[in-house]
N, C-alpha and C positions, 0 to 999 in steps of 0.2 A: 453538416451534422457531425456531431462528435461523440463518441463512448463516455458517458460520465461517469464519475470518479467519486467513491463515498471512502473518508478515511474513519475508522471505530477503529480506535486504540485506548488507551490507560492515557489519564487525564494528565501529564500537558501535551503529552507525543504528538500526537496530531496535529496541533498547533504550531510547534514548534518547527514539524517536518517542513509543514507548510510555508512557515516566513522562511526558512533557507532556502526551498526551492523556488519562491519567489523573487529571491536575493539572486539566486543566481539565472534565471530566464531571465531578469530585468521587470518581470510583468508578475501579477497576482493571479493565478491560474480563475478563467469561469466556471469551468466545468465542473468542481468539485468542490463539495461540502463534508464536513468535519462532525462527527459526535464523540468525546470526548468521555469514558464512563468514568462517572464516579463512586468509590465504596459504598456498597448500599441500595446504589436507584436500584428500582423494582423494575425486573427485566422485561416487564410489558409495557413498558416507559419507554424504555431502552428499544424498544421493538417498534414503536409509534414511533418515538422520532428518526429513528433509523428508513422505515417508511417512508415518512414526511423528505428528510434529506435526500433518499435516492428518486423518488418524485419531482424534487426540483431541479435536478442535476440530467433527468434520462431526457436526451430529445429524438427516441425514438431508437437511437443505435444500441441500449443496453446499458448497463452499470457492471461494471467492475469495484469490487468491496477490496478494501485493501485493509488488512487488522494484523495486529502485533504480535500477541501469542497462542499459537494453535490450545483448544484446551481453556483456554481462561475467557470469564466472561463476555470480552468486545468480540472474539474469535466463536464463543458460542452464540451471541446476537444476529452476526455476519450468517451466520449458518441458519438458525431461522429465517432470517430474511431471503435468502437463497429458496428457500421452500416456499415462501408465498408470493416471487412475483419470479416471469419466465424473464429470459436475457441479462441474468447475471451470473458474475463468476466471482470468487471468494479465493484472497490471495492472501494467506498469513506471512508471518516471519516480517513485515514493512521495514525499510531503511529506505536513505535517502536513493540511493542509484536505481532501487524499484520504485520509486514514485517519480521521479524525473524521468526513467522512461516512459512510464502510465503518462504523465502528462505530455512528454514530446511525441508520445503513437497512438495519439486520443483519435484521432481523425482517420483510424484502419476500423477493421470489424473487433467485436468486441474480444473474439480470441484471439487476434491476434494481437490485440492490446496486453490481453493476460499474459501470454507468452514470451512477446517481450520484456512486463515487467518482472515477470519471472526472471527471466533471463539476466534483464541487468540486476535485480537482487540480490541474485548466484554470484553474478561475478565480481558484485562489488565488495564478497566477504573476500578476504583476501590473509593469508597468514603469514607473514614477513620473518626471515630469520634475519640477522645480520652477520653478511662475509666478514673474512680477514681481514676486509678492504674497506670497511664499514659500510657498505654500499646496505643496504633494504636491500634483499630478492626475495620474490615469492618461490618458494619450493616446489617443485610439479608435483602432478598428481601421483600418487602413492607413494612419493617419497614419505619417509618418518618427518615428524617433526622435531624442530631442533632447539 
């Protein structure tokens, strides 16, 4: 049994997250289905088939909702959905390092899938100065930005 995995972001993101992380595990992840919104659908659209997608994807362990911007439509969709069925969790802000952990820690419990995707999310933002030496380093925490 695996945590399935629903991605609702702004229309191509989703997609697109998906063919790289596929690109890079070598494989097309099962677990997870895509909705895509477009300007306009009628958010009860938006709510069916968000339904219908985590329906295909739960085998029992839970769905984890992964959306892009807290606040905007896919991110308000995720959050209705969160209210009408129990064992999910709703993870805004989506990049690629949060989703390729979502699908490499599908096979834990459901939170502790979130947490990780959480996790690698966080750290995959990353804010690069360049040294004297032209080297990339990331700057620690509460350093200024440079």
């Amino acid at each position: 049994m695996t945590v399935g995995i629903v991605l609702i972001t702004h229309c191509p993101l989703a997609g697109g997250l998906l063919r790289v992380a596929a690109d890079v595990l070598g494989t097309y992840p099962s677990n997870v289905e895509m909705l895509e919104v477009i300007n306009d659908t009628p958010c009860e659209t938006l709510i069916a088939e968000g339904l219908r997608c985590m329906t295909e994807v739960d085998q029992g362990d839970g769905v984890l909702i992964l959306t892009d911007l807290f606040g905007a439509t896919p991110a308000n969709v995720a959050l209705r959905l969160l209210e009408q069925r129990e064992h999910v969790r709703v993870l805004t802000g989506i990049n690629l390092p949060m989703l390729l952990r979502a699908l490499n820690y599908a096979h834990l419990t459901l939170d502790a899938v979130s947490e990780k995707a959480c996790a690698g999310g966080r750290e995959g933002v990353r804010l690069c100065a360049t040294t004297a030496t032209g080297q990339c380093q990331t700057p620690t925490a509460g350093a200024p930005n440079q």
